[in-house]
C-alpha positions, 0 to 999 in steps of 0.5 A, spaced: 724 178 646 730 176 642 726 179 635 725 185 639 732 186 641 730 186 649 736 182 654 731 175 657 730 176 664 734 174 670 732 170 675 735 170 682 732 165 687 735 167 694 732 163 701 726 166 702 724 170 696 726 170 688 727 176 684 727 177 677 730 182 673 726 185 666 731 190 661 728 196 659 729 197 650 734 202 649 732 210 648 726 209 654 726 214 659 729 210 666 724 214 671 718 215 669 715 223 669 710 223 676 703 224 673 700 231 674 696 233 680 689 233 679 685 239 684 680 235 687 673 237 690 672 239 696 667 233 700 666 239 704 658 241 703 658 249 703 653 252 707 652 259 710 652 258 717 648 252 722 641 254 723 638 250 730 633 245 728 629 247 735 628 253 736 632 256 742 627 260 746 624 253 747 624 251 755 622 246 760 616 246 765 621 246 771 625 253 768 617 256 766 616 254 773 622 258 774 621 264 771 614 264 774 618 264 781 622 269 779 617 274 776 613 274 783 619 274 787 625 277 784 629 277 790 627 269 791 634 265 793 635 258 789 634 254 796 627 257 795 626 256 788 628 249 789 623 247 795 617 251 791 619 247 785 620 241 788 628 239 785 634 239 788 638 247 788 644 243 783 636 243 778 635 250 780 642 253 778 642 248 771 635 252 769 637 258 771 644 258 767 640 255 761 635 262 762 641 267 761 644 263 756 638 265 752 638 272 755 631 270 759 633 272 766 639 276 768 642 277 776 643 284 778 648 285 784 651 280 788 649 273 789 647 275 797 643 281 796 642 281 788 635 279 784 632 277 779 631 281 772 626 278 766 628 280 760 623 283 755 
């Protein structure tokens, strides 16, 4: 270290820890320039929009048996349909909701005195 001009080091042993204190050569910048950002690529994979796997017109045998239901009878009830079918009203309402989601059925009226429409 002497041969190339540099200070030795301190060392400081304190109770718990020890420290050591390297000097720098003379003419060497004291902070160091932060390294440039680099753009990364995104992880992100680019697709156009998701396609579902299944197709969605793809219903159960209870909602075909729904539809089926309601293309004899368009002013046939969800009690009634349950009990044809053989399910519970809450079943009936869950199939008849997943129907109009895919725009199959829709209700024409009020709940009390409204019906069926199949979608063609």
């Amino acid at each position: 270290m002497k041969v190339e001009g540099l200070q030795p080091p301190v060392f400081e042993d304190k109770e718990d820890f020890f420290k050591i204190i390297l000097y720098r050569p003379p003419g060497v910048k004291e902070i160091a320039e932060a390294p440039q950002k680099v753009p990364r690529k995104s992880t992100q994979k680019k697709y156009p929009e998701k396609v579902p796997r299944k197709s969605t017109l793809k219903i159960g045998g209870s909602a075909q048996k729904v539809l089926k239901l309601i293309a004899a009878d368009q002013n046939i009830t969800t009690s009634e349909m349950a009990i044809k079918i053989g399910v519970s009203p809450d079943a009936v309402k869950k199939h008849l909701a997943k129907l109009k989601m895919k725009n199959l059925i829709i209700r024409v009226g009020p709940d009390k005195g409204g019906h069926w429409e199949i979608v063609k």
